[in-house]
C-alpha positions in Angstrom: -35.3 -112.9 -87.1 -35.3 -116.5 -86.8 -32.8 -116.8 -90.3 -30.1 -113.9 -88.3 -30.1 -116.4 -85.7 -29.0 -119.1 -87.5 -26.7 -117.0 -88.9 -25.8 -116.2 -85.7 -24.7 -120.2 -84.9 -22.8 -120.7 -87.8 -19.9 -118.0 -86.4 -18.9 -120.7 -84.8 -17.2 -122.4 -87.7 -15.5 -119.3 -88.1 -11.8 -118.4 -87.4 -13.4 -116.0 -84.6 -15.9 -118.7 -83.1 -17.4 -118.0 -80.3 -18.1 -120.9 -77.8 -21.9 -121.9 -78.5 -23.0 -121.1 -74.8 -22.7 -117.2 -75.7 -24.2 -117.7 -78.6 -27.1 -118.8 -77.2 -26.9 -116.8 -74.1 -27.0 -113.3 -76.6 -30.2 -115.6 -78.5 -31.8 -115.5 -75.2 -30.8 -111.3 -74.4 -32.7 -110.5 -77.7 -36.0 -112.1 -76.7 -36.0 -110.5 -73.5 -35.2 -107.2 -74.5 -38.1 -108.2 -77.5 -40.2 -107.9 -75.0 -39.4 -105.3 -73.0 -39.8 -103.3 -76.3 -42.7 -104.6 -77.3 -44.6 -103.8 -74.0 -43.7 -99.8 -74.6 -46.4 -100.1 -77.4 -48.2 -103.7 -77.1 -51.3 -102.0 -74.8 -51.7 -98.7 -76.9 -54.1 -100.5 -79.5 -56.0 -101.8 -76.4 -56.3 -99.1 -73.8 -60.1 -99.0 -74.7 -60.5 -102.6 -73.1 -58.2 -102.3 -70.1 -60.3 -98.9 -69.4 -63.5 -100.8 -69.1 -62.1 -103.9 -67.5 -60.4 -101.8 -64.7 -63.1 -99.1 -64.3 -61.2 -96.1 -65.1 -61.6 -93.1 -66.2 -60.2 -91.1 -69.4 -58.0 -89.1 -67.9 -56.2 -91.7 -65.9 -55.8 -94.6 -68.4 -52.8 -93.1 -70.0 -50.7 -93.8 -67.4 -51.4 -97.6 -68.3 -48.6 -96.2 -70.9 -47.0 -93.3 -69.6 -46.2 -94.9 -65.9 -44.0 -97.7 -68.2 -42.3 -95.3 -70.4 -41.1 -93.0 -67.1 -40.2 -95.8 -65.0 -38.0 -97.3 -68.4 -36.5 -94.3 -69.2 -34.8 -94.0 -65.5 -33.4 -97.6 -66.0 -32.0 -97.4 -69.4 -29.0 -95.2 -68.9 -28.8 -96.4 -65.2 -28.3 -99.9 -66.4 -24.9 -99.2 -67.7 -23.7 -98.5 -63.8 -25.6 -101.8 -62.4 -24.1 -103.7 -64.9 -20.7 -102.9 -63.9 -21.5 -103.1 -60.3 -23.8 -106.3 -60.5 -22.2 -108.3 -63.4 -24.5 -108.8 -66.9 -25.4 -112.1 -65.7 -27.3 -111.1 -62.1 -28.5 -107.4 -64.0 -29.8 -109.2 -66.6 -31.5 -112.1 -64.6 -33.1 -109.8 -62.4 -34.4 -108.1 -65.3 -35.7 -110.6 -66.8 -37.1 -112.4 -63.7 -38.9 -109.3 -62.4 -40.3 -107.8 -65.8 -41.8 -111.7 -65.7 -43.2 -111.3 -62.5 -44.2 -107.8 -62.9 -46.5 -109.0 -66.3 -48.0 -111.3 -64.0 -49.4 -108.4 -61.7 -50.1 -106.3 -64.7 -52.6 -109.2 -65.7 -53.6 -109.3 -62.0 -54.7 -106.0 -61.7 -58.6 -105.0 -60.3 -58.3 -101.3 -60.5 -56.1 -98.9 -62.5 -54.2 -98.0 -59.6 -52.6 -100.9 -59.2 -52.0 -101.2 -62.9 -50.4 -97.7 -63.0 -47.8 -99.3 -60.0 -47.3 -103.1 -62.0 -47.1 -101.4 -64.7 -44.0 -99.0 -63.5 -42.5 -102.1 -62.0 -42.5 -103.6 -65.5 -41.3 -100.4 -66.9 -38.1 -100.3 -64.6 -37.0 -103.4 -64.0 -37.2 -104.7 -68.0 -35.6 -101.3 -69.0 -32.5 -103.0 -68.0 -32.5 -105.8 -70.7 -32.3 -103.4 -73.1 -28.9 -101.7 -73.2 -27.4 -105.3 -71.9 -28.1 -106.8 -75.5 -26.6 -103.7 -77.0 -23.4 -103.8 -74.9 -23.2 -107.6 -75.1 -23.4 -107.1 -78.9 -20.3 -105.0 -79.5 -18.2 -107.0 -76.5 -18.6 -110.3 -77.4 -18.7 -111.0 -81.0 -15.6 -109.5 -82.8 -15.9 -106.9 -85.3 -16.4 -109.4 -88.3 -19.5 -110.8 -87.4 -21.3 -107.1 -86.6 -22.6 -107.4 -90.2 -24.6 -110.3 -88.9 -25.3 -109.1 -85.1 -26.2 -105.4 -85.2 -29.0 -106.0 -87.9 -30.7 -108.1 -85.0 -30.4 -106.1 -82.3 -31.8 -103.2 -84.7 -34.6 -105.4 -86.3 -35.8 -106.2 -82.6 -35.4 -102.3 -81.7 -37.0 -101.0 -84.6 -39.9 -104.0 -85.0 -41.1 -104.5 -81.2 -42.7 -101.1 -81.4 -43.6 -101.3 -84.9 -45.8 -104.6 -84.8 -46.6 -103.5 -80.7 -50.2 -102.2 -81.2 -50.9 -104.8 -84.3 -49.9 -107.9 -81.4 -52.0 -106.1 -78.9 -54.9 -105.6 -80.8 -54.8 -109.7 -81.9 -54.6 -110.7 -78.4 -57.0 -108.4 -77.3 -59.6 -109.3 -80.0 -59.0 -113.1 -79.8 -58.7 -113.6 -75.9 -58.5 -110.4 -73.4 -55.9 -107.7 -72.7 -55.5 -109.5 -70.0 -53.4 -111.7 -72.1 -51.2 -108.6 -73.4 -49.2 -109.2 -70.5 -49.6 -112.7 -69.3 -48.1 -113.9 -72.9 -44.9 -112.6 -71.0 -44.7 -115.2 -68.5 -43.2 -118.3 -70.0 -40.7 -116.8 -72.3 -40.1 -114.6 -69.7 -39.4 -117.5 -67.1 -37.2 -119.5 -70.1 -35.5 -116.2 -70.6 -34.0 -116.0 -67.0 -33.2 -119.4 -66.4 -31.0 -119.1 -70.0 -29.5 -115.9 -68.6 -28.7 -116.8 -65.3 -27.0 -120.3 -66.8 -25.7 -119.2 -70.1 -24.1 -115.9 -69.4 -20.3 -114.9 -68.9 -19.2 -111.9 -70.6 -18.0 -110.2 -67.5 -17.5 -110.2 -63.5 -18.9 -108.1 -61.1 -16.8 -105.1 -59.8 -18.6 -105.0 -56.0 -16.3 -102.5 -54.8 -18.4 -100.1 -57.0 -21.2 -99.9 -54.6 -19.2 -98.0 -52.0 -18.7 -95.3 -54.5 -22.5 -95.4 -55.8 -23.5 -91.9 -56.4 -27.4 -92.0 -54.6 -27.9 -88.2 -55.1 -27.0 -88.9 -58.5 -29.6 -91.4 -59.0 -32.1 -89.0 -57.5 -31.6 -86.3 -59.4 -31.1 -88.5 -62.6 -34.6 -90.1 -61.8 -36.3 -86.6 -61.0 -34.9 -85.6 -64.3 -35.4 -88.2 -66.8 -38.9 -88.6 -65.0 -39.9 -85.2 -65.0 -39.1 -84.7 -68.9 -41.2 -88.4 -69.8 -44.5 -86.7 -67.5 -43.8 -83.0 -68.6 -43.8 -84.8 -72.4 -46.3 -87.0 -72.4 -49.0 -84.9 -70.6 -48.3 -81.3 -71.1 -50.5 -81.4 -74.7 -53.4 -82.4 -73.0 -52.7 -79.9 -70.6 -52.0 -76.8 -71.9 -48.4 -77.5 -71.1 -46.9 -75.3 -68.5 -50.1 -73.5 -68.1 -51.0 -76.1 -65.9 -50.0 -76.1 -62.1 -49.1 -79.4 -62.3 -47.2 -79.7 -65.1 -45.3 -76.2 -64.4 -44.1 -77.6 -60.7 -43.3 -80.9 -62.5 -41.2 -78.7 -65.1 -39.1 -76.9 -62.4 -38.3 -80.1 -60.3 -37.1 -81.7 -63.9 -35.1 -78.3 -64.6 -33.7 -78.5 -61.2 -32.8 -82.6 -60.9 -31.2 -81.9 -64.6 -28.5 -79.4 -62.9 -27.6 -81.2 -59.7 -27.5 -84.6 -62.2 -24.9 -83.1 -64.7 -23.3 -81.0 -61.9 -22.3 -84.2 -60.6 -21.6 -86.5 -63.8 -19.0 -84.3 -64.0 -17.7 -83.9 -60.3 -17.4 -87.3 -58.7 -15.4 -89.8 -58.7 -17.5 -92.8 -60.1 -21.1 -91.4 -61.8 -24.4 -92.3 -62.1 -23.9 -91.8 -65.4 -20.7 -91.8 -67.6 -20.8 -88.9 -70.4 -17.4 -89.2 -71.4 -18.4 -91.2 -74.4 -19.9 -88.1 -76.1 -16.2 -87.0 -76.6 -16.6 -89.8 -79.4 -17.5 -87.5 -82.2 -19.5 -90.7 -83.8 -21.3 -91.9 -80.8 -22.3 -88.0 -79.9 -23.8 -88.4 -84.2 -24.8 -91.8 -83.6 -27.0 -90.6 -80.1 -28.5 -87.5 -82.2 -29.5 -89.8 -85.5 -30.7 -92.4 -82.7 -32.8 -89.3 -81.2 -34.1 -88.3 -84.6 -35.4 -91.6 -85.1 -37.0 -92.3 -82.5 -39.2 -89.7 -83.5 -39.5 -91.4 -86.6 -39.9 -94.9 -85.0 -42.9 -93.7 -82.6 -43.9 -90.9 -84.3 -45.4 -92.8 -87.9 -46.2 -95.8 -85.1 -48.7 -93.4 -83.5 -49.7 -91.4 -86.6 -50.8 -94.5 -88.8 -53.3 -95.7 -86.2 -54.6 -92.4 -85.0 -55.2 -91.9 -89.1 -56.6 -95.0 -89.4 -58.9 -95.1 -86.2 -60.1 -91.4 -86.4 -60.2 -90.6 -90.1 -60.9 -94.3 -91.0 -63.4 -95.8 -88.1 -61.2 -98.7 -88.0 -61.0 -101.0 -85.2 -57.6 -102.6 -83.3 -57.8 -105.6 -85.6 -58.3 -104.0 -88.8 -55.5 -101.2 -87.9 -53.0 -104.1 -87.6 -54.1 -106.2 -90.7 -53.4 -102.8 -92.7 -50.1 -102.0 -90.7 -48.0 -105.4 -90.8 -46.1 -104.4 -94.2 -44.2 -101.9 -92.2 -42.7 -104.8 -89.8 -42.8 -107.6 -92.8 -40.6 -105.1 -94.5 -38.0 -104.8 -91.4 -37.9 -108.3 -90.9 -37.2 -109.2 -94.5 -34.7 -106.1 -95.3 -33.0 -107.1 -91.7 -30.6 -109.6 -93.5 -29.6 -107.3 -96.5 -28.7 -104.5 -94.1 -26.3 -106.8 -92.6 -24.8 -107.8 -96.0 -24.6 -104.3 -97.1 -22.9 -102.9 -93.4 -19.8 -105.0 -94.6 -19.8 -103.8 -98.1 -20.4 -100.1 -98.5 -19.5 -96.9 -96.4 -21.5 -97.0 -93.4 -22.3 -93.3 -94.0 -23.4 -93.9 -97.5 -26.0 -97.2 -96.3 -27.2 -94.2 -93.7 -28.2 -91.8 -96.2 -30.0 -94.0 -97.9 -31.7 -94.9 -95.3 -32.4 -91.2 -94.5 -33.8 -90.0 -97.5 -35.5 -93.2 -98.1 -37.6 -92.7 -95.0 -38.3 -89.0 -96.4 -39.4 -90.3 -98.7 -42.2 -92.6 -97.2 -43.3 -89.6 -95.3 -43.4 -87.2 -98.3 -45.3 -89.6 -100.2 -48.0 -89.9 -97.4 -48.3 -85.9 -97.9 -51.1 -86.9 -100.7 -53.3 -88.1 -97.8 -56.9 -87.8 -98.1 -59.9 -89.7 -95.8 -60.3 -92.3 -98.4 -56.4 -94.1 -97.9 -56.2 -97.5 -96.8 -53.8 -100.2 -97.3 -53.1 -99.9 -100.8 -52.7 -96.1 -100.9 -50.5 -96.8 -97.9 -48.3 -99.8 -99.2 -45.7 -97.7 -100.9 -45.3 -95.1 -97.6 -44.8 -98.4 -95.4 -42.4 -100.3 -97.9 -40.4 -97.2 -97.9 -40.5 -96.9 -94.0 -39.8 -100.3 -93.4 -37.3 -101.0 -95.3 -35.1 -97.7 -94.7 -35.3 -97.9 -90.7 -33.3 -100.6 -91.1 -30.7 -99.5 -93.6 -30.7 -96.5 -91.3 -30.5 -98.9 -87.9 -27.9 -100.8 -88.7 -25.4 -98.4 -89.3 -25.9 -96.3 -86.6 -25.2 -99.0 -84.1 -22.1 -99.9 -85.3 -20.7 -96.1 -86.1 -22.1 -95.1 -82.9 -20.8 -98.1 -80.3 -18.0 -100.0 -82.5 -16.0 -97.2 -82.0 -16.8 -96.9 -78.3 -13.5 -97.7 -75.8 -14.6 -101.4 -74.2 -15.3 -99.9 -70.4 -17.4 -97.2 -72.2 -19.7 -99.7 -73.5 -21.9 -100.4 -71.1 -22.8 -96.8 -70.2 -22.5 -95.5 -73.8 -25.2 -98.2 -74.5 -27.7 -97.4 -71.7 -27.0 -93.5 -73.3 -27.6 -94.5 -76.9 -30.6 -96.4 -76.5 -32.2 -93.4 -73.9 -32.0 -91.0 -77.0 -34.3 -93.0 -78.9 -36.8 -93.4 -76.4 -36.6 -89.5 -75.6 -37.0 -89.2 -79.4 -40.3 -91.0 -79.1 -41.4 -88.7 -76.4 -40.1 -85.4 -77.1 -41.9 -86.7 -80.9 -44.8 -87.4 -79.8 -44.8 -84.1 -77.5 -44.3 -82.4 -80.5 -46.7 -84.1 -82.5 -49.6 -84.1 -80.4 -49.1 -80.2 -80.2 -48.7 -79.8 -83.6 -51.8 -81.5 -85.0 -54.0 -79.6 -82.2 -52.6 -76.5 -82.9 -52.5 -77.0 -86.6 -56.4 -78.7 -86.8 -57.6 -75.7 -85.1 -55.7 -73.0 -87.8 -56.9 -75.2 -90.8 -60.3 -75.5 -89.5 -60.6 -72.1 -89.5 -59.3 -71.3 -92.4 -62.0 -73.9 -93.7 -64.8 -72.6 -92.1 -64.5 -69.3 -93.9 -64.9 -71.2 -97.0 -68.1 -72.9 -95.6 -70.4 -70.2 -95.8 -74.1 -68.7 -97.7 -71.9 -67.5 -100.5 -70.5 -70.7 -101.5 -72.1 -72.5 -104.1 -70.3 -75.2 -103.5 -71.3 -75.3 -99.8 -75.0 -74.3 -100.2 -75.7 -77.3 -102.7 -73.7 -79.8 -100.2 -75.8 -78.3 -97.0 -79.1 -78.3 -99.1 -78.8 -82.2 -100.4 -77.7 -82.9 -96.3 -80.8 -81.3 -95.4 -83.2 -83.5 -97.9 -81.1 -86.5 -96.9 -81.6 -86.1 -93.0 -85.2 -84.7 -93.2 -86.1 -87.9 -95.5 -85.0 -90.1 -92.7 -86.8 -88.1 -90.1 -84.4 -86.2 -88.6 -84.0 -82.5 -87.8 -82.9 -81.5 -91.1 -81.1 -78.4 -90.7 -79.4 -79.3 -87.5 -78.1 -82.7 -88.4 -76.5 -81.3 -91.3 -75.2 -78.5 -90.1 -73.3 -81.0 -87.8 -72.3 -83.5 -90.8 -70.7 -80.7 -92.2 -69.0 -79.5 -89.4 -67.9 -83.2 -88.9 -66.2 -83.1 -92.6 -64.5 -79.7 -92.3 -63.2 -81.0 -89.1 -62.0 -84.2 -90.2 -60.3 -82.3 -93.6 -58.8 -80.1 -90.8 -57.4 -83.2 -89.0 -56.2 -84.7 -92.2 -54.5 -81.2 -93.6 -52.3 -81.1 -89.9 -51.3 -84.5 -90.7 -50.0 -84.0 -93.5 -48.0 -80.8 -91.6 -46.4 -83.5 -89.4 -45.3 -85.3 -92.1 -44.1 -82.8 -94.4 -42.0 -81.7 -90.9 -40.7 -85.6 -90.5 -39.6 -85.2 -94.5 -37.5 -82.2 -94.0 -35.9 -83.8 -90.4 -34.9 -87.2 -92.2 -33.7 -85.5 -95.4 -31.4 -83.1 -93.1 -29.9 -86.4 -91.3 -28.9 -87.7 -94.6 -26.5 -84.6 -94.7 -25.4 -84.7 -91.4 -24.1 -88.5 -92.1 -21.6 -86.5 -93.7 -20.1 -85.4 -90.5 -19.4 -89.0 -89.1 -16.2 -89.9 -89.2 -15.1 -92.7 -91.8 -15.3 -96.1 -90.1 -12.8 -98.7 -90.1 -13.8 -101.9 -91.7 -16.3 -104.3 -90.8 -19.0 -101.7 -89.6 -16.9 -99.5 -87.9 -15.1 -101.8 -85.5 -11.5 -100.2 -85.6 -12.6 -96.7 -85.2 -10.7 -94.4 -82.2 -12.1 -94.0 -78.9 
């Protein structure tokens, strides 16, 4: 990131220079919203520590994670009215200033429910850093420079949660989780005081507040809320089979009615879905959907494989994951160069089937994979989420009307983080459901009449009896361990197979898009 940057300065020189104090105030807006993305994943290697440090139990330490991702996903597309209202400068600011202060807590914490409330704080406020950047992005810097702007902004959204749980497990490993959030506080301080000094891309527009749509807000938060919870618990729950999760359903189903009733009814709304008419951004928002499951989707299934399957530990997870995020970083550069070169739409399929192709050469999985059976898959995933990045950004918001830009952004960047969930929903119930057919099937292969089986249960039995153990019943659960682990792996490989198909039907869809104007997209219609 450090050589976009510099990039970045030399615009200056340019016939569109840009004065050098919003330069470095949209330097500044990509570290914050860095870490605001990094924190969605940065504990998720480490839950195991905070759950012993804070005494919890197992059934409340996801909310460590899920209490974030709620309280983020309200802000995101809510961001787009306080900026408006509040100016960038004073959303931003307080953004940064209370995500800092909110870390701070998180480290502070002595029991998991005042994690669970720190935790939300840091969720909410930070969510508003992110669409800022985005926004910032295609107002400031003309149309000729997006080739070397939107491959930041999508290096830093696509690589915070890539390298999130290899960061957390370091710091975890080599001082405390404690430090997973307490590494916020001085960048987070710097990051304030630049923002608060260094940024004037707009004035506030106060009268705003006296039009402020509250019931919009409510029913916006019971919504966006309701889906995150509904998402992130209901495979662990049996979905709507549980009470909670089924009241929790019809409060989201109702807040989602009363919140688009009213998008569409008053005068200035929560939300503004009028940039959906834009036939590229309403693409852009379904591709950004689509790979957010992609995005968190392999970031949760490469761990989980390696962890479960593999026995490996936080450390070792991230030594063998880095490629993935060396391969962003280093392709974030080229991406640019191409956006200003070749038909956006073209760079996107690419980047499409590339990424099927990483997932459909991971359908070979077996237990013994580590990280040279999994170099190729993260070479391919790395480097195509960015040629797939890039151009999304700039066919979905270049073409967006100025005033829609703040909104549209807070829009775009909620699709990818409902991605993520509604993946990981899907995921999670898919390798359950899955595990459980392919272990039967399995099992009915396991039996007296097969050869196979008898030999492998008699030389467990020898094995187990010669090291004075009950030899019958320990084997009889070694093998049950293998047939269940094969069983794991097999659903897996279901997942990804189902990620290949979804990434090689984008690349057709990119079709649709219309054809942008030059420089990434930058004279499309509104």
């Amino acid at each position: 990131m450090a050589n976009a940057i510099v990039d970045v300065a030399a615009v200056s020189a340019d016939k569109d220079a840009m004065p050098a104090r919003r330069i470095f105030a949209f330097v500044a807006m990509v570290f914050g919203m860095f870490m605001a993305i990094l924190d969605i994943q940065v504990v998720s290697a480490s839950l195991a520590e905070i759950q012993a440090g804070l005494s919890a139990g197992s059934d409340e330490i996801g909310w460590v994670q899920t209490s974030y991702l709620i309280a983020e996903v309200i802000m995101i597309p809510l961001s787009g009215t306080l900026g408006r209202i509040m100016s960038t400068r004073v959303l931003f600011t307080i953004s940064a200033a209370g995500f800092t202060i909110a870390s701070a807590l998180c480290a502070t914490a002595t029991n998991i429910d005042q994690m669970i409330v720190y935790r939300a704080l840091q969720g909410f406020i930070g969510g508003g850093m992110i669409p800022s950047v985005f926004a910032a992005a295609f107002t400031i810097f003309p149309p000729s420079r997006r080739a070397i702007v939107s491959p930041i902004i999508g290096l830093v959204a696509t690589l915070a949660p890539t390298i999130g749980p290899t960061v957390g497990g370091y710091l975890t490993s080599a001082l405390s989780w404690h430090w997973l959030f307490l590494i916020n506080v001085i960048p987070g301080i710097l990051v304030a005081s630049a923002a608060w000094l260094l940024i004037d891309f707009d004035k506030p527009e106060k009268g705003l507040m006296a039009k402020f749509d509250w019931w919009g807000l409510l029913a916006m938060g019971t919504f966006l809320g309701g889906m995150e919870y509904v998402l992130e618990e209901g495979a662990a729950h049996d979905w709507l089979n549980d009470q909670t999760i089924l009241m929790v359903f019809i409060a989201m189903v109702v807040g989602g009615v009363v919140f688009f009733w009213r998008a569409f009814k008053v005068e200035f709304p929560i939300v503004d879905l009028r940039a959906f008419s834009n036939v590229n951004f309403a693409f852009g928002s379904v591709f950004s959907f689509v790979l957010g499951i992609g995005l968190y989707g392999l970031t949760y299934l490469y761990p989980l494989y390696l962890g479960r399957i593999r026995g490996y530990d936080s450390m070792m997870i991230g030594e063998t994951l880095f490629i993935s995020g060396l391969c962003m970083f280093l392709t974030a550069p080229f991406a640019g160069f191409l956006s200003s070169k070749m038909d956006l739409r073209v760079m996107m399929m690419i980047g499409f089937l590339g990424f099927a192709a990483g997932t459909y050469s991971m359908s070979q999985l077996t237990a013994d994979w580590s990280f040279n059976e999994l170099l190729i898959p993260q070479i391919f995933r790395g480097v195509s989420m960015m040629l797939c990045m890039v151009p999304i950004n700039n066919l979905a918001l270049g073409t967006l009307a100025p005033e829609r830009l703040k909104g549209g952004s807070g829009l775009f960047n909620l699709t990818r983080n409902l991605g993520g969930a509604v993946g990981l929903a899907l995921i999670n119930t898919i390798l359950v459901n899955r595990t459980a057919t392919h272990y039967e099937v399995l099992a009915e292969h396991v039996t007296w009449s097969n050869p196979a089986a008898v030999a492998q249960m008699d030389q467990m039995v020898r094995n187990n009896t010669a090291n004075g153990l009950n030899g019958l019943e320990a084997a009889t659960r070694q093998l049950s361990n293998i047939v269940r682990q094969q069983a794991t792996i097999l659903s897996m490989i279901d997942v990804l197979l189902i990620l290949t198909v979804a990434f090689a039907g984008l690349a057709v869809l990119a079709l649709l898009m219309k054809k942008p104007g030059k420089a990434g997209g930058g004279g499309g219609g509104h």
